[in-house]
VEXVO-39503 format. One record per residue: residue in one letter; chain; x negated, y negated, z of N, C-alpha, C in turn. Coordinates in steps of 0.05 Angstrom, whole numbers, plus 5000, padded with zeros to 4 digits. Atoms other than C-alpha are relative to their C-alpha. Example, Ala and Ser with C-alpha at 12.3 -4.5 7.8 and 13.67 -1.06 7.14 Angstrom:
<atom><type>A</type><mol>A</mol><n_px>4982</n_px><n_py>5024</n_py><n_pz>5000</n_pz><ca_px>4754</ca_px><ca_py>5090</ca_py><ca_pz>5156</ca_pz><c_px>4982</c_px><c_py>4976</c_py><c_pz>5000</c_pz></atom>
<atom><type>S</type><mol>A</mol><n_px>5016</n_px><n_py>5024</n_py><n_pz>4999</n_pz><ca_px>4727</ca_px><ca_py>5021</ca_py><ca_pz>5143</ca_pz><c_px>5015</c_px><c_py>4978</c_py><c_pz>5014</c_pz></atom>
END
This chain:
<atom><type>X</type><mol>A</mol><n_px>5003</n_px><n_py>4989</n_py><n_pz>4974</n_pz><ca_px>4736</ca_px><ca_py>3668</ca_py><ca_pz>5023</ca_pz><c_px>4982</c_px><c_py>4981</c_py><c_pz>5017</c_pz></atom>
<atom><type>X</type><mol>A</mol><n_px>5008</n_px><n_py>5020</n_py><n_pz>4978</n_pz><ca_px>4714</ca_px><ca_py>3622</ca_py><ca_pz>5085</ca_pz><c_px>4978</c_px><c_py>5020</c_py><c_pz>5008</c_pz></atom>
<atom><type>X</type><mol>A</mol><n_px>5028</n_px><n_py>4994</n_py><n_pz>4989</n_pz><ca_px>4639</ca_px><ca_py>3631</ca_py><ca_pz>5116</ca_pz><c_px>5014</c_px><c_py>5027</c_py><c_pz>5021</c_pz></atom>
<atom><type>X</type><mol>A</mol><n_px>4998</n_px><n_py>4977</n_py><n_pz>4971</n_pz><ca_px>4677</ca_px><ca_py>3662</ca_py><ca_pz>5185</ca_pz><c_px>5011</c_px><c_py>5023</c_py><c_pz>4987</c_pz></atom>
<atom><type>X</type><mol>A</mol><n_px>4996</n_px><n_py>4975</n_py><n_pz>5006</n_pz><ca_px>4711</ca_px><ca_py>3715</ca_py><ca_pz>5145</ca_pz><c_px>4993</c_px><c_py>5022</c_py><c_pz>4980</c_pz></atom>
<atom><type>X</type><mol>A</mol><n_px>5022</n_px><n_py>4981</n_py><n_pz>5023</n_pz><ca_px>4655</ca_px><ca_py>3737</ca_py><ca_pz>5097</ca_pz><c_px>4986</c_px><c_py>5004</c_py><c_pz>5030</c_pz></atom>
<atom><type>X</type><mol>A</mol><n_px>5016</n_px><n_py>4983</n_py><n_pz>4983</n_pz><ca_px>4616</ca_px><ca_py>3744</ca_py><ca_pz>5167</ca_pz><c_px>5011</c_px><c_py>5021</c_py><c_pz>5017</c_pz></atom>
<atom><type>X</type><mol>A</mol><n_px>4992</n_px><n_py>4983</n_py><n_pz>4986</n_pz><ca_px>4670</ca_px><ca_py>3776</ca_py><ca_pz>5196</ca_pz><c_px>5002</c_px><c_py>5036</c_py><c_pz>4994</c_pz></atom>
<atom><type>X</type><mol>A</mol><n_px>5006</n_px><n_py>4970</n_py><n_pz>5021</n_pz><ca_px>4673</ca_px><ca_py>3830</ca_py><ca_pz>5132</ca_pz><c_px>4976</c_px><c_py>5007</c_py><c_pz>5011</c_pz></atom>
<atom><type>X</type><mol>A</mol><n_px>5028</n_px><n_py>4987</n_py><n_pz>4993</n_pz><ca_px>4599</ca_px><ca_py>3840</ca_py><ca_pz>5137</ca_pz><c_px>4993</c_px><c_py>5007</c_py><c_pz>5021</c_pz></atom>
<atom><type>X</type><mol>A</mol><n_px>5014</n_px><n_py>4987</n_py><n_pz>4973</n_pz><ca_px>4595</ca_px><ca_py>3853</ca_py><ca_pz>5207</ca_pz><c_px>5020</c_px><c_py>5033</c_py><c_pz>5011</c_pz></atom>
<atom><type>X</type><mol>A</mol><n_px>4984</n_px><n_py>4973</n_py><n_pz>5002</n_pz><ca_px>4657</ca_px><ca_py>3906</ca_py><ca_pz>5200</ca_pz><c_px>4989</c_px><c_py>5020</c_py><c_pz>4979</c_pz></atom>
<atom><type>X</type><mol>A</mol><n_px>5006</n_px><n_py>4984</n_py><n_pz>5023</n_pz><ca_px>4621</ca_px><ca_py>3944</ca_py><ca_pz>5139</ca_pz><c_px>4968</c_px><c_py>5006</c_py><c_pz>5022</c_pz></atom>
<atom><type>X</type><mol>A</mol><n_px>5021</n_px><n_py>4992</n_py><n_pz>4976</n_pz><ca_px>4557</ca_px><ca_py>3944</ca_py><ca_pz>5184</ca_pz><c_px>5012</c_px><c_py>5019</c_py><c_pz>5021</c_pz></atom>
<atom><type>X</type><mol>A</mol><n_px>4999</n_px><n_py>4986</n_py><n_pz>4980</n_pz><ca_px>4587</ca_px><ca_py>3967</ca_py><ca_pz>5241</ca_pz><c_px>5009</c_px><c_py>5036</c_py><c_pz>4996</c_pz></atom>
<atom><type>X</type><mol>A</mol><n_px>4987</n_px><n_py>4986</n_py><n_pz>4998</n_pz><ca_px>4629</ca_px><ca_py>4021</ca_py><ca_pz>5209</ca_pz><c_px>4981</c_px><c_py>5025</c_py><c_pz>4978</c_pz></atom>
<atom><type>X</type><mol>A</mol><n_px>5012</n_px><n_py>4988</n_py><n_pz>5024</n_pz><ca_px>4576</ca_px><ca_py>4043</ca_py><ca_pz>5155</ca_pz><c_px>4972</c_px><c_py>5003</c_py><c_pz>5003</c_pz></atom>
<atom><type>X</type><mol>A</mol><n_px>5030</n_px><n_py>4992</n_py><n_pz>5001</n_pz><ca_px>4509</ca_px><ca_py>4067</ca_py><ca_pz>5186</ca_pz><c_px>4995</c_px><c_py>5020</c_py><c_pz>4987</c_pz></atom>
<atom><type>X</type><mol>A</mol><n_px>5011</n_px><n_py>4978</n_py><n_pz>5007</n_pz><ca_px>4486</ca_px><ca_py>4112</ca_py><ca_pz>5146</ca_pz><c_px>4972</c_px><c_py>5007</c_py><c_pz>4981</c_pz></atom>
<atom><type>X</type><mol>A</mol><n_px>5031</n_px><n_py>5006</n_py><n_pz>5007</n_pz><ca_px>4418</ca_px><ca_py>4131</ca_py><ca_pz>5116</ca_pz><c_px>5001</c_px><c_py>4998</c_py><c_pz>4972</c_pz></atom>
<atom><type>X</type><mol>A</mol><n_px>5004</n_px><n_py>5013</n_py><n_pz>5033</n_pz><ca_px>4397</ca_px><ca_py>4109</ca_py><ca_pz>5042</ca_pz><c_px>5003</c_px><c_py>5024</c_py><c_pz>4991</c_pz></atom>
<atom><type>X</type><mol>A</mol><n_px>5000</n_px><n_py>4977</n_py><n_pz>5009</n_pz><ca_px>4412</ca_px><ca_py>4160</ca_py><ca_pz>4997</ca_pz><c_px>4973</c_px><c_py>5006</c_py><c_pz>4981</c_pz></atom>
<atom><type>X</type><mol>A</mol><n_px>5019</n_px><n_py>4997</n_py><n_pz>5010</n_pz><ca_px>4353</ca_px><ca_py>4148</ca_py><ca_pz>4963</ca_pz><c_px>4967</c_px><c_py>5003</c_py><c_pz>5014</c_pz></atom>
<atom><type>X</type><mol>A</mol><n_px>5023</n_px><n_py>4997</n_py><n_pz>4985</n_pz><ca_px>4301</ca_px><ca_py>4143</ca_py><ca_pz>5014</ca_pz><c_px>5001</c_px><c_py>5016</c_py><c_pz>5029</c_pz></atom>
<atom><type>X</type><mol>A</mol><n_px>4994</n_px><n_py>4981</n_py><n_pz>4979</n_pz><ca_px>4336</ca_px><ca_py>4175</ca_py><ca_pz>5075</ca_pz><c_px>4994</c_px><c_py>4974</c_py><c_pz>5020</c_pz></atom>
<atom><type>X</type><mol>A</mol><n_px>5009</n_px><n_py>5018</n_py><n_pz>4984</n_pz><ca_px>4316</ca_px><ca_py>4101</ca_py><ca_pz>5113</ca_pz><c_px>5027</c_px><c_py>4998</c_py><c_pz>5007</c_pz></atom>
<atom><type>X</type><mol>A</mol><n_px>4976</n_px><n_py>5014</n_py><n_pz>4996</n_pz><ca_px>4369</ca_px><ca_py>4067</ca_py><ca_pz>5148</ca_pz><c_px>4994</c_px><c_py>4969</c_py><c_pz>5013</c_pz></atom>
<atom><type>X</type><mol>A</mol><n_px>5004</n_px><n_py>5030</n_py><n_pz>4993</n_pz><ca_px>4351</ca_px><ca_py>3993</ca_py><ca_pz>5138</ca_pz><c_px>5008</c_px><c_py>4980</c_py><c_pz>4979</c_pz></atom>
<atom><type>X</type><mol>A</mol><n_px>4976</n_px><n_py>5021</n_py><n_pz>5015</n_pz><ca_px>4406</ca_px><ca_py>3958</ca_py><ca_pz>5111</ca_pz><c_px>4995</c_px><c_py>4969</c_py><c_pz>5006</c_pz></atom>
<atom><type>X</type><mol>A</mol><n_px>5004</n_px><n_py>5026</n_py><n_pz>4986</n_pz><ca_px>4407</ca_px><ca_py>3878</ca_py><ca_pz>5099</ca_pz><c_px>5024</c_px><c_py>4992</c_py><c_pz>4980</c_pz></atom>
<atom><type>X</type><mol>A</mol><n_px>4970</n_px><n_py>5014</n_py><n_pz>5023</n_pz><ca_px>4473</ca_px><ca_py>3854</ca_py><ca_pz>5075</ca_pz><c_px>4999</c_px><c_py>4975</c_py><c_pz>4988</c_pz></atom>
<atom><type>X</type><mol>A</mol><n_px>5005</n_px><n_py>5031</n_py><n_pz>5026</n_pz><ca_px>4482</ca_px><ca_py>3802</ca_py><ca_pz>5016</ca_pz><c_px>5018</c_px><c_py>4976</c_py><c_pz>5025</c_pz></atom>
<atom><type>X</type><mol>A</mol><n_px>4990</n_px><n_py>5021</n_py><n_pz>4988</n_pz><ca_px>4505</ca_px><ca_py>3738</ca_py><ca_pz>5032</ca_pz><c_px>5023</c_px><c_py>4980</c_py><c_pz>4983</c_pz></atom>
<atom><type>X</type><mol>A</mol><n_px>4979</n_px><n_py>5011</n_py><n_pz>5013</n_pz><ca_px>4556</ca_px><ca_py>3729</ca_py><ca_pz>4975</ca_pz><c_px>5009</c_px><c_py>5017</c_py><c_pz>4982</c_pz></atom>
<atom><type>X</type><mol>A</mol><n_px>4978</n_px><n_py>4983</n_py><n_pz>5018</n_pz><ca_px>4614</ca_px><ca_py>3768</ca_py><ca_pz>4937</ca_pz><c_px>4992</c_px><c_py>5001</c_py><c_pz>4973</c_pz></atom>
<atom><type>X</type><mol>A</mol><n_px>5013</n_px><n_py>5004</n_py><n_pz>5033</n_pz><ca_px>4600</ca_px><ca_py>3801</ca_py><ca_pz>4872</ca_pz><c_px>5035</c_px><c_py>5009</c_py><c_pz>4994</c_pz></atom>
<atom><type>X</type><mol>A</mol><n_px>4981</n_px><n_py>4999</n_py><n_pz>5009</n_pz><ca_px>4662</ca_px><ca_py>3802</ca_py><ca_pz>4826</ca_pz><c_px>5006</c_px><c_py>5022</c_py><c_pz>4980</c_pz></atom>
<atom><type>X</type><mol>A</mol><n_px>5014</n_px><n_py>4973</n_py><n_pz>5022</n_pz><ca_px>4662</ca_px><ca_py>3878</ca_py><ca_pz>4785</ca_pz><c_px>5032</c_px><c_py>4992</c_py><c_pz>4983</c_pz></atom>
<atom><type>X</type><mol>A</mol><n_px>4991</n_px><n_py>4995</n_py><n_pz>5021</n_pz><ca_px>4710</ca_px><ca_py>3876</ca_py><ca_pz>4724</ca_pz><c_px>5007</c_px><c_py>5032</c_py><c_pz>4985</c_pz></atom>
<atom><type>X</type><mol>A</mol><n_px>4999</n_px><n_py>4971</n_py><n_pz>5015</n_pz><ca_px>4751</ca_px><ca_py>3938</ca_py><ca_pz>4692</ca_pz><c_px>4998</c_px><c_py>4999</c_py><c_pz>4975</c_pz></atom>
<atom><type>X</type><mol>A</mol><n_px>5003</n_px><n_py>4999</n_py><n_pz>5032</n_pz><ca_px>4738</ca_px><ca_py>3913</ca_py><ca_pz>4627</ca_pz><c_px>5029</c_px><c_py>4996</c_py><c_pz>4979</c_pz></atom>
<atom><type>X</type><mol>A</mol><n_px>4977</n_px><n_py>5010</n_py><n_pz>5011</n_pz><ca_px>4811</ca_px><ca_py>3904</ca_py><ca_pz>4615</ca_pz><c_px>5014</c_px><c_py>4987</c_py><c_pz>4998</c_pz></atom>
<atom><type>X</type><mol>A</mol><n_px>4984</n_px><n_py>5027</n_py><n_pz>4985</n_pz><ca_px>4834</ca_px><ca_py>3851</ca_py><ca_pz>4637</ca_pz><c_px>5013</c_px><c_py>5002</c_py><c_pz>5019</c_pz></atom>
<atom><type>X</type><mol>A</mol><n_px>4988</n_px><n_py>4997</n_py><n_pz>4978</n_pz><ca_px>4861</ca_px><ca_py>3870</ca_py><ca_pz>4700</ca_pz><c_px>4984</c_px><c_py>4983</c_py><c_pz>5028</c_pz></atom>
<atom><type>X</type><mol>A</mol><n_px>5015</n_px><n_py>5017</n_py><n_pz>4988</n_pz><ca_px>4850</ca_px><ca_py>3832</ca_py><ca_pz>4763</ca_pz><c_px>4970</c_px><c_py>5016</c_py><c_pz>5015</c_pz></atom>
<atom><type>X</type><mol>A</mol><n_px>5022</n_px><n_py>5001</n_py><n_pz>4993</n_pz><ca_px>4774</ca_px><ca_py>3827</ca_py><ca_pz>4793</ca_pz><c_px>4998</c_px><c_py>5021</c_py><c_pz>5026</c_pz></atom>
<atom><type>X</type><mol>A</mol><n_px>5007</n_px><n_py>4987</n_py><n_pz>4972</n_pz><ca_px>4752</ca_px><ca_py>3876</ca_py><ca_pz>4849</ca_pz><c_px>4975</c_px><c_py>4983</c_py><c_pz>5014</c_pz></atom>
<atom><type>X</type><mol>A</mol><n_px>5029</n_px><n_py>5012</n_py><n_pz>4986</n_pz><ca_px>4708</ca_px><ca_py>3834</ca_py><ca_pz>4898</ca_pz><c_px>4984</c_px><c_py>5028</c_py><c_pz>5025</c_pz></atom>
<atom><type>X</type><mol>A</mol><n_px>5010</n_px><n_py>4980</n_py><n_pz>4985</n_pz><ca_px>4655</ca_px><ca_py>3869</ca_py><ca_pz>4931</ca_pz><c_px>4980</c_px><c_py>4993</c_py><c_pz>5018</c_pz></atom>
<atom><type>X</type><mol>A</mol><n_px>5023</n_px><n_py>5001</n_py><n_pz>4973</n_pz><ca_px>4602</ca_px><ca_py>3861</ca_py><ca_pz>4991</ca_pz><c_px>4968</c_px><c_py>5018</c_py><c_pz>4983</c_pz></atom>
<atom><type>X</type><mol>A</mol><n_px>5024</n_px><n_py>4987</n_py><n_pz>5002</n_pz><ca_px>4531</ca_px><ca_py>3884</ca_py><ca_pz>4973</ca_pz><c_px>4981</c_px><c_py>5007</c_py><c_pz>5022</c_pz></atom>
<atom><type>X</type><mol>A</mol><n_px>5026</n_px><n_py>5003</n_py><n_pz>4980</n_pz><ca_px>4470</ca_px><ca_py>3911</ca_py><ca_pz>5022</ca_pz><c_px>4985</c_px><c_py>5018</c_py><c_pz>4991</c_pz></atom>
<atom><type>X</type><mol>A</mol><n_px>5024</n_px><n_py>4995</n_py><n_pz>5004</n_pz><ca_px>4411</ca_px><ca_py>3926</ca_py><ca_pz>5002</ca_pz><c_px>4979</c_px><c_py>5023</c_py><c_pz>5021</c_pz></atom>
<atom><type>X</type><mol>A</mol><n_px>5019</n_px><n_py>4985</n_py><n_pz>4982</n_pz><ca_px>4368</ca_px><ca_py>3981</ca_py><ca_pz>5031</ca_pz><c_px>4970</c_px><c_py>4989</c_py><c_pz>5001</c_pz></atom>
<atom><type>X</type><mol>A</mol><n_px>5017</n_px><n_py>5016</n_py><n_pz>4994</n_pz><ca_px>4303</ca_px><ca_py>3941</ca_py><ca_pz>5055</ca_pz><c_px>4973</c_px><c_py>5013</c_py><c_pz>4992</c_pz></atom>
<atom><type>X</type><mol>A</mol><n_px>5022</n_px><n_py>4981</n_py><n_pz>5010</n_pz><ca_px>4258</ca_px><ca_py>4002</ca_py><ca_pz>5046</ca_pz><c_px>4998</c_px><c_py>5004</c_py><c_pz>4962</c_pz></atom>
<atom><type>X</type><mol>A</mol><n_px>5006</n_px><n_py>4987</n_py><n_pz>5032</n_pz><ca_px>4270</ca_px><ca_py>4023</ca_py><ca_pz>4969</ca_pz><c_px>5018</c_px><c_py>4980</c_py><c_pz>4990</c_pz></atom>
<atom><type>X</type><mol>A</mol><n_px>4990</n_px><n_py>5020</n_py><n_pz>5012</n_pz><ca_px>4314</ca_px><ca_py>3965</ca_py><ca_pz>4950</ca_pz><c_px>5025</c_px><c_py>5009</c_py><c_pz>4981</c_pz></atom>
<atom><type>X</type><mol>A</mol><n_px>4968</n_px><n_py>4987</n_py><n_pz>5010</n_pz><ca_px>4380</ca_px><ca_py>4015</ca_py><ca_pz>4935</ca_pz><c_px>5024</c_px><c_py>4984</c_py><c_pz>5005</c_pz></atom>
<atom><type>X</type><mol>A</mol><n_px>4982</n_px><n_py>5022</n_py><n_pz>4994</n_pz><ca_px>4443</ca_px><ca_py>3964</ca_py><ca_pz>4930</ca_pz><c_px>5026</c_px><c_py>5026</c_py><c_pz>5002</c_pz></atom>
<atom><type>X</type><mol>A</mol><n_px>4970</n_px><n_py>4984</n_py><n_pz>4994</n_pz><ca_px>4513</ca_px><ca_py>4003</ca_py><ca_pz>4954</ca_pz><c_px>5018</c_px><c_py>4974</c_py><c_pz>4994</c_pz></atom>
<atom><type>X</type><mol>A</mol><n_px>4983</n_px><n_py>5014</n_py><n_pz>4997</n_pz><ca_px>4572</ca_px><ca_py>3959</ca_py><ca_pz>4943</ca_pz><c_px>5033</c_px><c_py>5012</c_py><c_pz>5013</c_pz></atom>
<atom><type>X</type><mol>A</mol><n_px>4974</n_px><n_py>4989</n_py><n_pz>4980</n_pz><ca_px>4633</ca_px><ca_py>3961</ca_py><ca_pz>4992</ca_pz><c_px>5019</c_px><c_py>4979</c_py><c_pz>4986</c_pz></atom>
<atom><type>X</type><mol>A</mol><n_px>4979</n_px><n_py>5014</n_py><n_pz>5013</n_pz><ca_px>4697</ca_px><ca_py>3936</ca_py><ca_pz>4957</ca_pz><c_px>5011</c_px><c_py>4990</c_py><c_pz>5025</c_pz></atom>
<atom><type>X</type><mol>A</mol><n_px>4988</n_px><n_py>5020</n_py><n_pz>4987</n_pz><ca_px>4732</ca_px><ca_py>3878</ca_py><ca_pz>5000</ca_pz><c_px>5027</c_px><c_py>5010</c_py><c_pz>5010</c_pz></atom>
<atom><type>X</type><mol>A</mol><n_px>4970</n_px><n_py>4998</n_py><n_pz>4993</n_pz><ca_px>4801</ca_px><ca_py>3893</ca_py><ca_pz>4989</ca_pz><c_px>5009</c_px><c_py>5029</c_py><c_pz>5017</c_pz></atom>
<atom><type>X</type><mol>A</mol><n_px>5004</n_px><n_py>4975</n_py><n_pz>4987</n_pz><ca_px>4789</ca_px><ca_py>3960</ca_py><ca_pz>5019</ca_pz><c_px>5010</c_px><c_py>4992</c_py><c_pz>5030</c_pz></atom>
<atom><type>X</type><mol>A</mol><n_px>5001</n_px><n_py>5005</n_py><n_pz>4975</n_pz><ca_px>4767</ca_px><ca_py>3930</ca_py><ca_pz>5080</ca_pz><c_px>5012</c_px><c_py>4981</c_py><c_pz>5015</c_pz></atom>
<atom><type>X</type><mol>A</mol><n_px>4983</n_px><n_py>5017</n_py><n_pz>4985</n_pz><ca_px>4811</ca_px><ca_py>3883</ca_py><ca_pz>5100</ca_pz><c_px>5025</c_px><c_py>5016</c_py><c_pz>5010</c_pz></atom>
<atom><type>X</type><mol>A</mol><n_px>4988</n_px><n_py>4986</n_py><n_pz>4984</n_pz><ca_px>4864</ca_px><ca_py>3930</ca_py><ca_pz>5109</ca_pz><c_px>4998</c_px><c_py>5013</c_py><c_pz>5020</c_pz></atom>
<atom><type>X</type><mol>A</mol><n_px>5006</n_px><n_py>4986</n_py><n_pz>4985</n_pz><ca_px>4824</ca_px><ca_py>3970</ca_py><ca_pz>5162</ca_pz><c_px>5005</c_px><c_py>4985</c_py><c_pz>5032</c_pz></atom>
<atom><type>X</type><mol>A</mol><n_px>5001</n_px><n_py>5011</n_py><n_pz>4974</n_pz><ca_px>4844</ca_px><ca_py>3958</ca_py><ca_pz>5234</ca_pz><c_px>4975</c_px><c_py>5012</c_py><c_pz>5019</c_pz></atom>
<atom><type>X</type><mol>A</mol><n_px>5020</n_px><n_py>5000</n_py><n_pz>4980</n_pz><ca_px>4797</ca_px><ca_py>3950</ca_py><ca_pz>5280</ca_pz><c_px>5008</c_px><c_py>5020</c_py><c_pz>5031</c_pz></atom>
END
């Protein structure tokens, strides 16, 4: 995935996904800056995913990729 359309993901998961920490009730998200790759353990293909971090208590959410590329704007 190219720089412009990992910033383009992360600024569509931001925009569409304010919501407060479930652990702290904050809402101060800082999104990663590179794709984590989760595994079903079966060999099936890779789900990539987006991370952000809640800034206050350091709770990680991950937003699956392939999700969000289908979403029109």
């Amino acid at each position: 995935m190219t720089l412009t359309s990992h910033d383009a993901l992360r600024g569509a998961i931001s925009a569409r996904s304010h919501h407060d920490c479930p652990m702290c009730s904050q809402d101060t998200w800082a999104a990663g800056n590179r794709l984590v790759e989760l595994g079903d353990g079966d060999g099936g293909p890779p789900l990539e995913a987006l991370a952000f971090v809640c800034t206050t208590c350091g709770f990680v959410r991950l937003h699956a990729i392939q999700a969000l590329e289908t979403i029109d704007d």
